[in-house]
ZATOR-354461 format. One record per residue: residue number from 0; residue in one letter; y, z, x of N, C-alpha, C in turn. Coordinates in Angstrom, 1 decimal. Layout:
BEGIN
+-----+------+--------+--------+--------+--------+--------+--------+--------+--------+--------+
! pos ! code !     nv !     nw !     nu !    cav !    caw !    cau !     cv !     cw !     cu !
+-----+------+--------+--------+--------+--------+--------+--------+--------+--------+--------+
! NUM !    A !      Y !      Z !      X !      Y !      Z !      X !      Y !      Z !      X !
...
+-----+------+--------+--------+--------+--------+--------+--------+--------+--------+--------+
//
This chain:
BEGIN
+-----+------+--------+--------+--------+--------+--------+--------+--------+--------+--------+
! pos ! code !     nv !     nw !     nu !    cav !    caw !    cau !     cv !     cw !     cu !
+-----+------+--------+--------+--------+--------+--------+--------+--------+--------+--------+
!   0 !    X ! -165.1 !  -67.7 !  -89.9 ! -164.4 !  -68.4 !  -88.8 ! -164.8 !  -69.8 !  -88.7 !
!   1 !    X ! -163.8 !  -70.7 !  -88.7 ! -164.1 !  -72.2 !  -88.7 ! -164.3 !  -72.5 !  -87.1 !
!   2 !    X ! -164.9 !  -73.4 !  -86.7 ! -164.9 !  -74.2 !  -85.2 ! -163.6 !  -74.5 !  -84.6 !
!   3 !    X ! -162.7 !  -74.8 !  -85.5 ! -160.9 !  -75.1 !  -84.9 ! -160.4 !  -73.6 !  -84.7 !
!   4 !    X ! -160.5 !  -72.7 !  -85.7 ! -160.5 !  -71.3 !  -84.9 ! -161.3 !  -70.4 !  -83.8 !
!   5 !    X ! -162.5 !  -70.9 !  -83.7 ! -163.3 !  -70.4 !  -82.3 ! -162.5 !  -71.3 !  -81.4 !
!   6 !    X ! -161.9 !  -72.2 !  -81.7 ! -161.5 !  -73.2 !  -80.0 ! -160.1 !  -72.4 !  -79.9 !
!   7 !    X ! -159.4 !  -72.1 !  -81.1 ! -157.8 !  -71.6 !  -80.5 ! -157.8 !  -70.3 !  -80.2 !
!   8 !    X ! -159.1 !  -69.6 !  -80.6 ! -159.1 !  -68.3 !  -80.3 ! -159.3 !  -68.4 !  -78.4 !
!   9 !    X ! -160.5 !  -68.8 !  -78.0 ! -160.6 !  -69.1 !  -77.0 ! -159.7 !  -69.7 !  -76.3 !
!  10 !    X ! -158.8 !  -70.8 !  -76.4 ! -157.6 !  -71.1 !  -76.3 ! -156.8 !  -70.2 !  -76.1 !
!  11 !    X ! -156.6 !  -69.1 !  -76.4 ! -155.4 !  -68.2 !  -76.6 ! -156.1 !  -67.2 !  -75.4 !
!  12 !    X ! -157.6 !  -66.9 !  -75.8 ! -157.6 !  -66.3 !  -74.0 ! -157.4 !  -66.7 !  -72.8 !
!  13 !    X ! -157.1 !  -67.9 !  -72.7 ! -157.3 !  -68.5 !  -71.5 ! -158.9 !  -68.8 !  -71.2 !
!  14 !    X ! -159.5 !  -69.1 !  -72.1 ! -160.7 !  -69.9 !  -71.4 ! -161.1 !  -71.8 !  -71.7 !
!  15 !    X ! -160.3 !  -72.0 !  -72.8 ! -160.2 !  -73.3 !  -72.7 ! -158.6 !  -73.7 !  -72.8 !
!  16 !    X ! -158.7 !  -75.4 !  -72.7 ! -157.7 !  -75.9 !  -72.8 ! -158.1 !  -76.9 !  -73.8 !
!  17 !    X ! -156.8 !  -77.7 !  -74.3 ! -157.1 !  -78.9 !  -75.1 ! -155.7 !  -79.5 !  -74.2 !
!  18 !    X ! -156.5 !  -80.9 !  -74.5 ! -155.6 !  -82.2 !  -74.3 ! -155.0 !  -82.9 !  -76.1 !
!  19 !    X ! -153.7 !  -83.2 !  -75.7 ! -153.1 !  -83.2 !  -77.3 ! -154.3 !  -85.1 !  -77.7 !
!  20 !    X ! -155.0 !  -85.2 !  -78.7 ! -155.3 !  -86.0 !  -79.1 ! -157.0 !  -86.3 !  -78.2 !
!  21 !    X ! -157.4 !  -85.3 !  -78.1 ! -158.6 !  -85.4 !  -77.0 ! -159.7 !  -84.2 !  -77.4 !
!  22 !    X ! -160.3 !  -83.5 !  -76.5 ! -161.0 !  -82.6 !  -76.3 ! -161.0 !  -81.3 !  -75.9 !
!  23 !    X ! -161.6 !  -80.5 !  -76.4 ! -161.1 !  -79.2 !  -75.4 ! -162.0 !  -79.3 !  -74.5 !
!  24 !    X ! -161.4 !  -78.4 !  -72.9 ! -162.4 !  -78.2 !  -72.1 ! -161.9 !  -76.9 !  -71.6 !
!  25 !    X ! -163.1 !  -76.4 !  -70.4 ! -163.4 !  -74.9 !  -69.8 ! -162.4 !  -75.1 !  -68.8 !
!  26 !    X ! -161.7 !  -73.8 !  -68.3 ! -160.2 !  -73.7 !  -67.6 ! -161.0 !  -73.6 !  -66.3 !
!  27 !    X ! -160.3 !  -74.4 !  -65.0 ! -160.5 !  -74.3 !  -63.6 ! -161.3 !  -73.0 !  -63.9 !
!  28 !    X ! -160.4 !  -72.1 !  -64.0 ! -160.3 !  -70.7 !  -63.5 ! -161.4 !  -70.4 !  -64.3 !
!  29 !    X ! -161.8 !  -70.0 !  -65.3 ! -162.8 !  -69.6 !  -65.7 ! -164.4 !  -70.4 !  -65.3 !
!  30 !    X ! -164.3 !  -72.1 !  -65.3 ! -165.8 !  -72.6 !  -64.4 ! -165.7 !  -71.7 !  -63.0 !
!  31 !    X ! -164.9 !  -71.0 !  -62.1 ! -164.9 !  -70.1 !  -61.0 ! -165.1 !  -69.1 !  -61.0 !
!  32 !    X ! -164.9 !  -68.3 !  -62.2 ! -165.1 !  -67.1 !  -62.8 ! -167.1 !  -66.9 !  -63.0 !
!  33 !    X ! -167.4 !  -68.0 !  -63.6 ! -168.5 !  -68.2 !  -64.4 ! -169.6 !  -68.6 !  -63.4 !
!  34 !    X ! -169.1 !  -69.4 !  -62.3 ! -170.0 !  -69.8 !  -61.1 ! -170.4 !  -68.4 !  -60.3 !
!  35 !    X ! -169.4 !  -67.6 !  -59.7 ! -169.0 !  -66.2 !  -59.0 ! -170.1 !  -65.3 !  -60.0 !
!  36 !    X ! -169.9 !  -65.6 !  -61.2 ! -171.3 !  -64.6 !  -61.8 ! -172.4 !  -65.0 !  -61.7 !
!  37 !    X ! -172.8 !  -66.0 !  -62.0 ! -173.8 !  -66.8 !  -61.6 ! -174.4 !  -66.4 !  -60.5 !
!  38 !    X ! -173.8 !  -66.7 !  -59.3 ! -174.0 !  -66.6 !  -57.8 ! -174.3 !  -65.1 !  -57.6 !
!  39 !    X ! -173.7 !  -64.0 !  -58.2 ! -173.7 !  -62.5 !  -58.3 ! -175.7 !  -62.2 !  -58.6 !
!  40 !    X ! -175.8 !  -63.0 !  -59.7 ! -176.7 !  -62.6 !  -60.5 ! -177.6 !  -62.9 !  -59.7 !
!  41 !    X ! -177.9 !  -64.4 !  -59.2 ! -179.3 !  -64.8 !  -58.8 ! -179.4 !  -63.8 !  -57.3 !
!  42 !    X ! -178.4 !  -63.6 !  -56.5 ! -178.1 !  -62.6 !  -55.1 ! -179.3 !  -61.3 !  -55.8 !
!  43 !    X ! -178.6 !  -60.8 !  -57.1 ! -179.3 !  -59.5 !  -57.2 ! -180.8 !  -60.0 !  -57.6 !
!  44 !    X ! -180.9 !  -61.0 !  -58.0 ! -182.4 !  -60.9 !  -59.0 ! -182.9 !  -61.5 !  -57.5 !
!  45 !    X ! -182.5 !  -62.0 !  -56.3 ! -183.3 !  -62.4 !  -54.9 ! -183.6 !  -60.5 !  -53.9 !
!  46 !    X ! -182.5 !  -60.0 !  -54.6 ! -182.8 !  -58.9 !  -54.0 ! -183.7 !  -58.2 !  -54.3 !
!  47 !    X ! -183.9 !  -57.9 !  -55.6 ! -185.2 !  -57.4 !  -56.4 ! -186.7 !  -57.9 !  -55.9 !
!  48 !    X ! -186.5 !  -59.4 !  -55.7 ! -187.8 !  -59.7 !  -55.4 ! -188.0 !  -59.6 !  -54.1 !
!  49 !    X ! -187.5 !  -59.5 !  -53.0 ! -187.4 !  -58.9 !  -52.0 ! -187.8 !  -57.1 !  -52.0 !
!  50 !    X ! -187.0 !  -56.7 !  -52.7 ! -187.5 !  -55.3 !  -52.8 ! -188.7 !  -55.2 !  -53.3 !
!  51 !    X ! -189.5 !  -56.2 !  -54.2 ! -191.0 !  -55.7 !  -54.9 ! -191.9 !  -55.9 !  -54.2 !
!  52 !    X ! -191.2 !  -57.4 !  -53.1 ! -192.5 !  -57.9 !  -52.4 ! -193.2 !  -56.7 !  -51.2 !
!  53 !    X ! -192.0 !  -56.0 !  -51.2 ! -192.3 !  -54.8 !  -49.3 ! -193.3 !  -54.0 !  -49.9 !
+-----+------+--------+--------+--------+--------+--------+--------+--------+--------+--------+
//
């Protein structure tokens, strides 16, 4: 798989976009997607430490 095919593959999911004569970049929707997990993750890994400290 070439790097022009990893970008249209992704492209084609909906996680990036390209600008004609430009760059690709990460979709609204997915940096919201990706923050929401983020946020999910450190919640659980604060809860753990909470739970180990009692």
């Amino acid at each position: 798989m070439t790097v022009m095919t990893a970008y249209q593959e992704l492209e084609a999911q909906g996680l990036l976009y390209s600008k004609e004569k430009s760059e690709y970049f990460v979709s609204d929707h997915q940096i919201k997607h990706i923050a929401n997990y983020f946020i999910t993750q450190v919640d659980s890994f604060m809860d753990e430490i909470t739970e180990s400290s009692q």
